[in-house]
C-alpha positions as CSV (number, residue, x, y, z in Angstrom):
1,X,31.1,93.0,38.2
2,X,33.3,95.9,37.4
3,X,33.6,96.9,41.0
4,X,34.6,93.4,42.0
5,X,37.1,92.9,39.3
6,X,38.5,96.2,40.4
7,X,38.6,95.0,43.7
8,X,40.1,91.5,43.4
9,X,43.4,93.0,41.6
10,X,43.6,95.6,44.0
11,X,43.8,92.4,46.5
12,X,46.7,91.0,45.0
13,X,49.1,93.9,44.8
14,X,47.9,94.6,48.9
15,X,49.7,91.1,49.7
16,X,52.7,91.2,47.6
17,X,53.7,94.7,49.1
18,X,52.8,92.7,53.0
19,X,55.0,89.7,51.8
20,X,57.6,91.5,50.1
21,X,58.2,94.0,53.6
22,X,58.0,91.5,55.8
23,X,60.7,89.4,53.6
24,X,62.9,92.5,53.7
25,X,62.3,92.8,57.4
26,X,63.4,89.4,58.2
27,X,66.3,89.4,55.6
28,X,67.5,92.4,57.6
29,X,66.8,90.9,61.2
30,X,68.9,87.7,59.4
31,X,72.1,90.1,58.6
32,X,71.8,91.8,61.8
33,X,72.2,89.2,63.9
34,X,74.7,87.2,61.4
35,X,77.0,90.8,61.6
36,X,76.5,90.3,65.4
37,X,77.6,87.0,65.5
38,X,80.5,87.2,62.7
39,X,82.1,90.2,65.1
40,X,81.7,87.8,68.4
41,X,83.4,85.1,66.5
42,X,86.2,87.6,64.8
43,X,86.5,89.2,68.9
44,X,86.8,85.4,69.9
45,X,89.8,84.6,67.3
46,X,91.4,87.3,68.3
47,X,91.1,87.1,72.0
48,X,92.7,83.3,71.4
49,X,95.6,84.8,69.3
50,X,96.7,87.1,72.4
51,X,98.4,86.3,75.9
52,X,97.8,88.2,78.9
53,X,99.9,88.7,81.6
54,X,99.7,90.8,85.1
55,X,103.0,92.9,86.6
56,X,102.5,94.8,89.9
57,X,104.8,96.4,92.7
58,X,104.8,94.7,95.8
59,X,105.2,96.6,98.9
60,X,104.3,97.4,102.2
61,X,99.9,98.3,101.8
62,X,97.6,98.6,104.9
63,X,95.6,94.8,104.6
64,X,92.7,97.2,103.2
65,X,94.2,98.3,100.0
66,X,96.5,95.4,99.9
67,X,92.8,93.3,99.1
68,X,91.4,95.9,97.4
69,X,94.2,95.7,95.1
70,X,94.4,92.4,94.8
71,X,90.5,92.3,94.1
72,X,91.3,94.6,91.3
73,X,93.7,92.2,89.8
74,X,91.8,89.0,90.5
75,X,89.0,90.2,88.5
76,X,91.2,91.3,85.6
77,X,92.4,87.5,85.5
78,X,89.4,86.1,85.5
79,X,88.0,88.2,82.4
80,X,91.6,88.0,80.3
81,X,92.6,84.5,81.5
82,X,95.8,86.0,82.5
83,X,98.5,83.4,82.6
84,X,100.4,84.7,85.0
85,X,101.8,87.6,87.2
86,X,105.0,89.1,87.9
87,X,105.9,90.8,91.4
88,X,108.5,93.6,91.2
89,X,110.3,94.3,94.8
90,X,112.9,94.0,96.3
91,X,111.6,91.4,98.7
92,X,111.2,89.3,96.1
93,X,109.7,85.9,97.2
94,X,109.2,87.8,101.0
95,X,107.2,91.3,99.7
96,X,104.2,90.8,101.5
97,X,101.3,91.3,97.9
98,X,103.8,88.7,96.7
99,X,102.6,86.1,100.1
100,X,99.3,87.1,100.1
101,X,98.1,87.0,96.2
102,X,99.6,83.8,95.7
103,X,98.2,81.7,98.4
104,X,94.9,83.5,99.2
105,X,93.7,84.3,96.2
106,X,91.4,82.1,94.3
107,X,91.1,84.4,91.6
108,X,94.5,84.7,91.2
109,X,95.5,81.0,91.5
110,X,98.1,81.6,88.2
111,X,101.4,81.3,88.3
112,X,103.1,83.9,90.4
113,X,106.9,85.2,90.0
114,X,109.0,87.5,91.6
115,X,112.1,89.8,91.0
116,X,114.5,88.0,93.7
117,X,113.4,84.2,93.7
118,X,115.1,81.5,96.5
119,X,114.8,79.3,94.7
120,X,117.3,80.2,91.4
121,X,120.6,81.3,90.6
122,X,122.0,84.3,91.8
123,X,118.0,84.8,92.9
124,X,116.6,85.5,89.2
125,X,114.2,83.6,86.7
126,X,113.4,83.2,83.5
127,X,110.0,82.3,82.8
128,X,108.9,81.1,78.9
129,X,105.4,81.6,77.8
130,X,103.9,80.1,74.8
131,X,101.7,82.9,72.8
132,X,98.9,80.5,70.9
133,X,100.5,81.0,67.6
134,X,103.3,78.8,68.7
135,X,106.0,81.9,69.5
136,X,107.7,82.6,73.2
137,X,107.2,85.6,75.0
138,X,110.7,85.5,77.5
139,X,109.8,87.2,80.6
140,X,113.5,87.7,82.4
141,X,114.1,88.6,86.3
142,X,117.5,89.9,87.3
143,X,118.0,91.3,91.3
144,X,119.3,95.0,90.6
145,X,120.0,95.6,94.3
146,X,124.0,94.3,93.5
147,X,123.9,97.0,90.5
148,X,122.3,99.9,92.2
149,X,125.1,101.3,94.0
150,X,127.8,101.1,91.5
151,X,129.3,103.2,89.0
152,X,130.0,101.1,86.3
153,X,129.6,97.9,84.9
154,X,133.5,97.2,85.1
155,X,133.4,98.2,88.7
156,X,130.9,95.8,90.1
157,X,131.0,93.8,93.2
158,X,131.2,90.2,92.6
159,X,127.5,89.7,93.3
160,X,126.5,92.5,90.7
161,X,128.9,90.7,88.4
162,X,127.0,87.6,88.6
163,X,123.7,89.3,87.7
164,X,125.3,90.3,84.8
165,X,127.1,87.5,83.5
166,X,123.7,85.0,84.2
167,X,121.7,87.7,82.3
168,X,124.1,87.6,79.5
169,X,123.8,84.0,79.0
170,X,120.3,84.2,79.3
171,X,119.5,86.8,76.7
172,X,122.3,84.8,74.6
173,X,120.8,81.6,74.4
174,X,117.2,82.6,74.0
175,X,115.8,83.1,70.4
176,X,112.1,84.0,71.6
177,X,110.4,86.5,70.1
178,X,109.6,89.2,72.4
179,X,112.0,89.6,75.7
180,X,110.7,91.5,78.7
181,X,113.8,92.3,81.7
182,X,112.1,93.1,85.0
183,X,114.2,94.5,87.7
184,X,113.6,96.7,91.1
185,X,115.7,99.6,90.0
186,X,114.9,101.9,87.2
187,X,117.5,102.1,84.6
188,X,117.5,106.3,84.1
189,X,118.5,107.6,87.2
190,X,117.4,110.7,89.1
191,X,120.5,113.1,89.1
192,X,120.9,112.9,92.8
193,X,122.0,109.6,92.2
194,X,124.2,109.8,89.1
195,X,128.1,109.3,89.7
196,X,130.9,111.3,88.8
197,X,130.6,111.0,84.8
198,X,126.7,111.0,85.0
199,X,126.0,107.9,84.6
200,X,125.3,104.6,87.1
201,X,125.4,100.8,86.1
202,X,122.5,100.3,86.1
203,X,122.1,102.8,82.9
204,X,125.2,101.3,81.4
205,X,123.1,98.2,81.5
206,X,120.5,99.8,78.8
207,X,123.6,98.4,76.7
208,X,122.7,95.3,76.9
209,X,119.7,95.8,76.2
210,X,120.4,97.3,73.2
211,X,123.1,94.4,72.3
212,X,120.4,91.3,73.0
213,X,117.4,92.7,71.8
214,X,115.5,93.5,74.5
215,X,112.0,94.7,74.0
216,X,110.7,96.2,76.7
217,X,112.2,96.9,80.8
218,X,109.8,97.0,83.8
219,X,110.5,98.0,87.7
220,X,109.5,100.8,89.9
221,X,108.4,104.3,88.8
222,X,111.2,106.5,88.9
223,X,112.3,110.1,87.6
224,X,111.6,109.0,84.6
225,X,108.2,108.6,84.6
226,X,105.5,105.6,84.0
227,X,106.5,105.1,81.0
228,X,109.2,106.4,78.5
229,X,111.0,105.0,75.2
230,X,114.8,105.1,74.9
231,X,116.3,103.9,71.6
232,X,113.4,101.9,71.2
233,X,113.4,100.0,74.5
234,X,110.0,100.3,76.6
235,X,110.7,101.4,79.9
236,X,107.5,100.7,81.9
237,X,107.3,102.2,85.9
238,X,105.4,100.8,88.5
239,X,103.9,102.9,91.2
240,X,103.1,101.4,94.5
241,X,102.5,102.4,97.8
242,X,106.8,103.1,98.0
243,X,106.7,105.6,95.5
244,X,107.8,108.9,96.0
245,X,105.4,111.8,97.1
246,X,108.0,113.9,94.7
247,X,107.2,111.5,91.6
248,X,103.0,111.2,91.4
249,X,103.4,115.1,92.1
250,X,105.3,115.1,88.6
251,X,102.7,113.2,87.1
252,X,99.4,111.8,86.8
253,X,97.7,111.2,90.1
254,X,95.4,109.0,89.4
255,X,98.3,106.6,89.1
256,X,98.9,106.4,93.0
257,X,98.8,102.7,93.0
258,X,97.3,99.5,90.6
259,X,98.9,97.5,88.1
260,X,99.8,96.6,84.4
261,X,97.9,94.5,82.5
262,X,99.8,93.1,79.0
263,X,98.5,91.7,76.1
264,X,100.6,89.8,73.6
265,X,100.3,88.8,70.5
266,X,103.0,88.7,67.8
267,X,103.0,92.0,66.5
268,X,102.4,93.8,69.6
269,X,102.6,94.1,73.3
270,X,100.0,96.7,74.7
271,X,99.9,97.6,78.1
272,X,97.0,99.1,80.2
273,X,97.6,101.0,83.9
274,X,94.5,99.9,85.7
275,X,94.3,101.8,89.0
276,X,93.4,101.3,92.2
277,X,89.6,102.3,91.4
278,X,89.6,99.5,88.4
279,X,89.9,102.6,85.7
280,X,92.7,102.3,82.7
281,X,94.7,106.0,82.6
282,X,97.5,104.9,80.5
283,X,97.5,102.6,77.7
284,X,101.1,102.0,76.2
285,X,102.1,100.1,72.9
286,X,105.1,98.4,71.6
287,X,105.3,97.2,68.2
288,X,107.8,94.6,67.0
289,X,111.1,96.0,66.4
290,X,111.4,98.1,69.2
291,X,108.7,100.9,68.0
292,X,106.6,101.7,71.5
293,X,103.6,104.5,70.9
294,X,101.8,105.7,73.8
């Protein structure tokens, strides 16, 4: 009788130490996979509070890396649900990545735009995009070819004039919150090019920029690099299969060719360089208020 007494409240205390582990063990399996979930819904929200956006250079590619290329930036689309993708050349409407993305690409069946339109005044555009917390993102197009020869902006031609006057009216009349200028041209020259007192119109242009707000300015890599940050302006270079041999020897080479892709959201713009072997080797970020870290 002893033995079985000891034995039946030894019996007791065996379950309750089963029950109570395998209670903690599925009260920790519970907040594993609620912390899982929570951090899926949090990435969701804040995938639905950004925009994304693609910019390229056009150019003249062999049809291989032209697809490969596009590829690239068809599958970038598809995972960011990019809402569209700006073409910077100096073909505008005519650059060949420009023709072939835009019709042949199911992947990349978004709106696309390019520096010189037909379409448009004076061959520019102004596209509006709606971030999902209601603000506009102003993505702005001006042709730089009327600028790129002249010294300064009082000595324009009559067709650089009129870039500058619509993009003044633009940039006046717009109250978005972020403002993005593409052109072809950079806007820091090499010093080959520089005039007599150093400087060129298009650099004179940075002015406006300065005047009207502007966040951020993309075109084609020049001596200034990929990417650079002058009075708190983001000046963002694309590389492409024009670019100088001089240039990518100045910097990194695995930046031969790809594209930017932007996310927006109202604090921020970050950009990623995603080259031509789908891998990200610069990652850029500008801050409201002009403040760009890289």
């Amino acid at each position: 009788m002893v033995m079985m007494s000891h034995d039946l409240r030894r019996g007791p205390s065996w379950g309750c130490t089963v029950l109570t582990q395998v209670a903690l063990f599925t009260a920790l399996c519970a907040a594993f996979y609620v912390g899982i979930y929570f951090q899926r819904f949090n990435y969701a929200n804040e995938g639905a509070r950004d925009l994304y956006f693609i910019s390229v250079l056009g150019g003249n590619r062999p049809l291989n890396q032209q697809t490969h290329l596009l590829k690239q930036m068809g599958r970038m689309a598809k995972i960011h649900k990019v809402k569209t993708v700006v073409s910077i050349s100096d073909l505008g409407e005519r650059d060949p990545l420009f023709l072939n993305g835009s019709l042949n690409f199911p992947s990349l069946k978004v709106p696309w735009y390019a520096t010189k339109t037909l379409k448009a005044e004076a061959g520019n555009f102004q596209k509006q995009l709606q971030l999902p917390n209601g603000q506009i993102l102003d993505i702005i197009a001006v042709d730089t070819g009327p600028l790129h020869d002249s010294v300064q902006l009082d000595q324009l031609t009559d067709g650089g004039k009129d870039q500058i006057n619509w993009l003044m009216r633009t940039l006046e009349v717009t109250d978005s919150r972020w403002h993005i200028v593409v052109g072809y041209h950079p806007v820091v020259a090499c010093e080959g090019q520089k005039k007599e007192d150093g400087r060129t119109a298009l650099e004179s242009l940075h002015q406006i920029f300065l005047e009207y707000g502007v966040n951020a300015y993309f075109s084609k890599v020049g001596c200034s690099g990929f990417y650079t940050s002058k009075d708190g302006i983001s000046i963002l270079g694309h590389p492409g299969p024009e670019t100088h041999e001089a240039i990518h020897s100045m910097f990194n080479t695995e930046m031969h060719d790809g594209f930017l892709l932007h996310r927006v959201s109202a604090l921020e713009i970050v950009s990623y360089f995603i080259n031509s072997a789908g891998k990200v080797v610069l990652k850029s970020t500008l801050h409201q208020r002009g403040k760009a870290v890289i």
